[in-house]
C-alpha positions in Angstrom: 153.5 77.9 88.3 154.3 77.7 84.7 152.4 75.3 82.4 155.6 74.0 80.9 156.3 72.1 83.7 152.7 70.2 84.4 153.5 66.8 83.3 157.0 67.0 84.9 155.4 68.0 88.2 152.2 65.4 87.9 154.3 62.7 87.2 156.7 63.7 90.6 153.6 64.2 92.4 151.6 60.8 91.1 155.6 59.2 92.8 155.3 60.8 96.3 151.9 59.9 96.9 152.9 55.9 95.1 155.8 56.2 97.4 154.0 57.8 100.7 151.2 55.0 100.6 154.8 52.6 99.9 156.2 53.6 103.2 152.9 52.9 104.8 152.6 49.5 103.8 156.3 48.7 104.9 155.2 49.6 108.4 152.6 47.3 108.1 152.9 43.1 108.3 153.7 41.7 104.7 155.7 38.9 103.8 158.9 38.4 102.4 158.1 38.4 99.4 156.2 41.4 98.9 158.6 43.7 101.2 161.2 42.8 98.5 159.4 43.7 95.9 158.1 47.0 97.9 162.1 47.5 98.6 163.0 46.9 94.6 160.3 49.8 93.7 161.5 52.0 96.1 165.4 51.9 94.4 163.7 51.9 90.5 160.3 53.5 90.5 159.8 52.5 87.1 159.3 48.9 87.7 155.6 47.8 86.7 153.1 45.2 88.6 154.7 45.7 91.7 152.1 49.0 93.0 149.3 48.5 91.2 146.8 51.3 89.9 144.2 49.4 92.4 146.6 48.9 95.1 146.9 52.4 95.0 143.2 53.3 95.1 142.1 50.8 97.8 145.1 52.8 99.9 143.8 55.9 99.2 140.2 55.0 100.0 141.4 53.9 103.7 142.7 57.1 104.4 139.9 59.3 102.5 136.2 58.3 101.9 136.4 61.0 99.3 134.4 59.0 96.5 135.5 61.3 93.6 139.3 60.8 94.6 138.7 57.2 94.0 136.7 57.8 90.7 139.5 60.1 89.9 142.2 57.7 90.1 140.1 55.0 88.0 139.6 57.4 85.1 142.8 58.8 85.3 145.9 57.5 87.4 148.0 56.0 85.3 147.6 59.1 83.1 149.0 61.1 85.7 151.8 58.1 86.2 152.4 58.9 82.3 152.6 62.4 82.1 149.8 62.0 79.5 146.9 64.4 82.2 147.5 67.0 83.9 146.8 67.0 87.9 143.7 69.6 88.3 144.3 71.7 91.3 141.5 70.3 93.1 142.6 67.3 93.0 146.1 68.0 94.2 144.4 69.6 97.3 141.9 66.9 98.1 145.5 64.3 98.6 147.3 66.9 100.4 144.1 66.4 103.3 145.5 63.0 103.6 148.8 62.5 102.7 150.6 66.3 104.1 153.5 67.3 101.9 151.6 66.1 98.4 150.9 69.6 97.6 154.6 71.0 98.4 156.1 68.2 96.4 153.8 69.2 93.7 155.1 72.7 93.6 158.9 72.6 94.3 160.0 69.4 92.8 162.5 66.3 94.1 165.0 69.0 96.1 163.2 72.0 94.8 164.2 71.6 91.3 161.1 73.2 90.1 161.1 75.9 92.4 164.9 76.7 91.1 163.6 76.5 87.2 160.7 79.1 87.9 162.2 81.3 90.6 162.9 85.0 88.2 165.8 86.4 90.1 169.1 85.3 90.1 169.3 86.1 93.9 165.8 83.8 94.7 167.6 81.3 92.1 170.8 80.3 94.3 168.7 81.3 97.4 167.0 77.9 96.8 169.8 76.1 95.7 171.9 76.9 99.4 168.5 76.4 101.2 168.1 72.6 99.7 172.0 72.2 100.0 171.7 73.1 103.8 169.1 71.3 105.0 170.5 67.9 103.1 173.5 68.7 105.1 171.5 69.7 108.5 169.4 66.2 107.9 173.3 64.3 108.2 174.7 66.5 110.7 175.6 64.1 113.7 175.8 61.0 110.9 178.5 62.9 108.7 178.6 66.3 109.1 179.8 66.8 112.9 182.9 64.6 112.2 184.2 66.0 109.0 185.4 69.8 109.3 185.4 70.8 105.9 181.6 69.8 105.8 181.1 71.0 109.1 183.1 74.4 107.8 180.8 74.9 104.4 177.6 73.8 106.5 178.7 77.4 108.7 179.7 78.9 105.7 176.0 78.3 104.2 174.3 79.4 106.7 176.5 82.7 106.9 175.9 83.3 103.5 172.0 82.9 103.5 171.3 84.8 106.7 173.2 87.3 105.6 172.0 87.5 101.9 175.3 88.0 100.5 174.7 86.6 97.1 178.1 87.5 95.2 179.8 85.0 98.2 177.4 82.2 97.8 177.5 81.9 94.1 181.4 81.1 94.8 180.3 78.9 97.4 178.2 76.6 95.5 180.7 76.1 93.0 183.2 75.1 95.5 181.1 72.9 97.3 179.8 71.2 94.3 184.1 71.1 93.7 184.4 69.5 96.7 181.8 66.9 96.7 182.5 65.8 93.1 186.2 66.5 92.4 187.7 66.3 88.9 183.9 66.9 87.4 185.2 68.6 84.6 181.7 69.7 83.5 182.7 73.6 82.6 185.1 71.9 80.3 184.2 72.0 76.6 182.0 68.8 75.4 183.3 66.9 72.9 181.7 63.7 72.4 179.0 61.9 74.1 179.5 58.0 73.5 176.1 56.8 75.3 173.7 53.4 74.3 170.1 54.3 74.3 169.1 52.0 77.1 166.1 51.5 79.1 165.2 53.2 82.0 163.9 50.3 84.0 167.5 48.6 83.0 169.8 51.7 83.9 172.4 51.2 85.8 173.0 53.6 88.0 176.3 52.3 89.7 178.1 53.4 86.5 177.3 57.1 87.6 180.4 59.4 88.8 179.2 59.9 92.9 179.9 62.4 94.9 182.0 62.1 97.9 180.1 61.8 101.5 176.9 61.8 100.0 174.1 59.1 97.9 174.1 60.6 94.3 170.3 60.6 94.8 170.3 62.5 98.0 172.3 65.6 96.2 172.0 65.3 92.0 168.5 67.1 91.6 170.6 69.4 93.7 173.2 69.5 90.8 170.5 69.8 87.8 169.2 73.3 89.5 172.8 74.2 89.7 173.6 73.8 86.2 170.4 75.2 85.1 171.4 78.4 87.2 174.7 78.1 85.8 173.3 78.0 82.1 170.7 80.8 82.7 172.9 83.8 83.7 176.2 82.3 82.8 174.8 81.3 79.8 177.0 77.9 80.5 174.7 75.5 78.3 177.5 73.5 78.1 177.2 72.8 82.3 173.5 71.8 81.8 173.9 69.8 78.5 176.7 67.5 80.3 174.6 67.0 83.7 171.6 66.3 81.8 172.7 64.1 78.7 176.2 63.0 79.3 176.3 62.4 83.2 172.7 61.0 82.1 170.8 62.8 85.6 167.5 63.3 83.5 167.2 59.1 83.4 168.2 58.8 86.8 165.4 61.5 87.3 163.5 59.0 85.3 164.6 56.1 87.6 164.1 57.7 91.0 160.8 59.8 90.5 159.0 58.4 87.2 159.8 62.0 85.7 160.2 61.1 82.3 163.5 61.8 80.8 161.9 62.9 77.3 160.1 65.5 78.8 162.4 67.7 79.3 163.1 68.2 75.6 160.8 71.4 74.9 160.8 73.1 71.5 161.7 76.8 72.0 159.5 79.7 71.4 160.1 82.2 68.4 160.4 85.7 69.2 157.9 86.1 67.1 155.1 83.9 68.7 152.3 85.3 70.4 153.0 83.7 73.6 156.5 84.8 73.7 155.3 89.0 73.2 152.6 88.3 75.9 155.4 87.8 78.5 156.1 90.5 80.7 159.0 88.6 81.6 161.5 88.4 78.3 163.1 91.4 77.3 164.2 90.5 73.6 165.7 92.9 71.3 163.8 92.7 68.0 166.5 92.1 65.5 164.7 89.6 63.0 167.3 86.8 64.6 166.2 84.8 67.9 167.6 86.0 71.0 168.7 84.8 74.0 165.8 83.8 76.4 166.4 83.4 79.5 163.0 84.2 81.6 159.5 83.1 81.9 158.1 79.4 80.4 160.3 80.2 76.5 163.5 80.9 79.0 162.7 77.7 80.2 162.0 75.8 76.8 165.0 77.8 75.2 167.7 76.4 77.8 166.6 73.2 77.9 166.7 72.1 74.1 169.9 74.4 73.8 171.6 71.9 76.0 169.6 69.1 74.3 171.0 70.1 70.8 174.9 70.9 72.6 175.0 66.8 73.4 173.2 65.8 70.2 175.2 67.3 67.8 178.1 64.7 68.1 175.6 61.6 68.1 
């Protein structure tokens, strides 16, 4: 796992454990009142004063007797809320004893996004993309699925595709899913202008967001950031990615939705000059005294990510 994304993955790890021991509580007796509130955090997970650092703790310590957990979380929980520590991997493995599923969440990401940014093929990379697209439409099968036959055709089509491993066909079929569920998109057209107002994340409204058809936009648009980051990496469509990120504004609803902060994602590339950029294996860069394209490795990473940072900045 590449360093580059620690704070991303803590702070979606430090969610699904907030929002685990969440659930919990709902299936317990509260009042009104506070299963509200509960219900509020659950749809904006920035909101403060509703979960407390110590509610969290006292949670924890019911499930684990683990004393250094608890110390843990004193010293250091709402840094790892904040993106400002680090998880250490012992840590991460002493939750995943009590609360299954921490540890996965800590590696892949909300809908694998993670897994997507790091995976170094572009076979594995839309591997994961159908795999996360399939089983959001396997979990709504007899709900939506089973009674709509174009669904009910791609959800055969992407099970053909990945069982079979033909790679050329499932590129084409993302892109005319994605078509499908969000028609009229126009995110492969050129950006021209991005008119947004710097708000809040706690005060984002999310209604204002284009949806996709069939679906909740936050069941499927983690989904839809891997697939433009796919699309930018070996299509070298920054435009795609700088549009989904910054001008359909998915990084705040990231924000929203998993406490992944939205500024982040804003990485300062690597030269191809730095140490840490000749030390990877994993870039092949021809030395012509000009910086390359970077597509692999944690400066692929950093290199995409602020290219489409500076695509939607330029006009502001």
């Amino acid at each position: 796992m590449y360093k580059v994304l620690g704070k991303l993955r803590t702070q979606y790890w430090f969610w699904f454990i907030r929002d685990q021991l969440v659930e919990l509580e709902l299936k317990e007796r509260i009042d009104s009142k506070r299963l509200e509130k509960l219900h509020r955090l659950k749809e904006n997970s920035t909101l403060n004063n509703i979960y407390t650092m110590t509610d969290l703790r006292d949670q924890l310590y019911k499930l684990s007797t683990n004393s250094s957990l608890d110390s843990d979380f004193d010293d250091n929980g709402s840094k790892y809320k904040n993106g400002s520590r680090v998880i250490p991997d012992h840590s991460v493995i002493f939750v995943e004893e009590i609360l299954p599923g921490s540890q996965l969440a800590y590696k892949n990401g909300p809908k694998g996004l993670f897994s997507v940014i790091e995976a170094q093929s572009l076979s594995l990379t839309v591997k994961l993309i159908a795999v996360q697209l399939l089983e959001l439409f396997n979990s709504k099968f007899e709900e939506l699925i089973s009674d709509n036959e174009d669904l009910k055709l791609y959800n055969l089509r992407l099970k053909n595709c990945i069982s079979f491993n033909t790679i050329v066909d499932l590129i084409d079929l993302l892109d005319e899913i994605i078509e499908y569920l969000f028609p009229e998109n126009q995110w492969r057209e050129p950006l021209y202008v991005i008119n947004r107002s710097n708000v809040k994340v706690a005060d984002f409204n999310d209604e204002e967001l284009f949806k996709p058809r069939y679906f909740e936009l936050k069941e499927l648009f983690p989904i839809i950031i891997s697939h433009a980051f796919f699309r930018a990496k070996y299509f070298d469509e920054i435009n795609y990615l700088s549009k989904i990120c910054y001008d359909e504004r998915y990084l705040i609803l990231l924000n929203k939705m998993f406490l992944i902060d939205k500024d982040f994602w804003l990485f300062l590339p690597d030269s191809i000059f730095s140490v840490e950029v000749q030390k990877d294996s994993s870039i092949k860069v021809e030395m012509k005294g000009e910086l390359s394209d970077l597509t692999e490795g944690e400066a692929g990473i950093k290199n995409l990510f602020y290219r489409a940072y500076e695509v939607a900045h330029q006009y502001l």
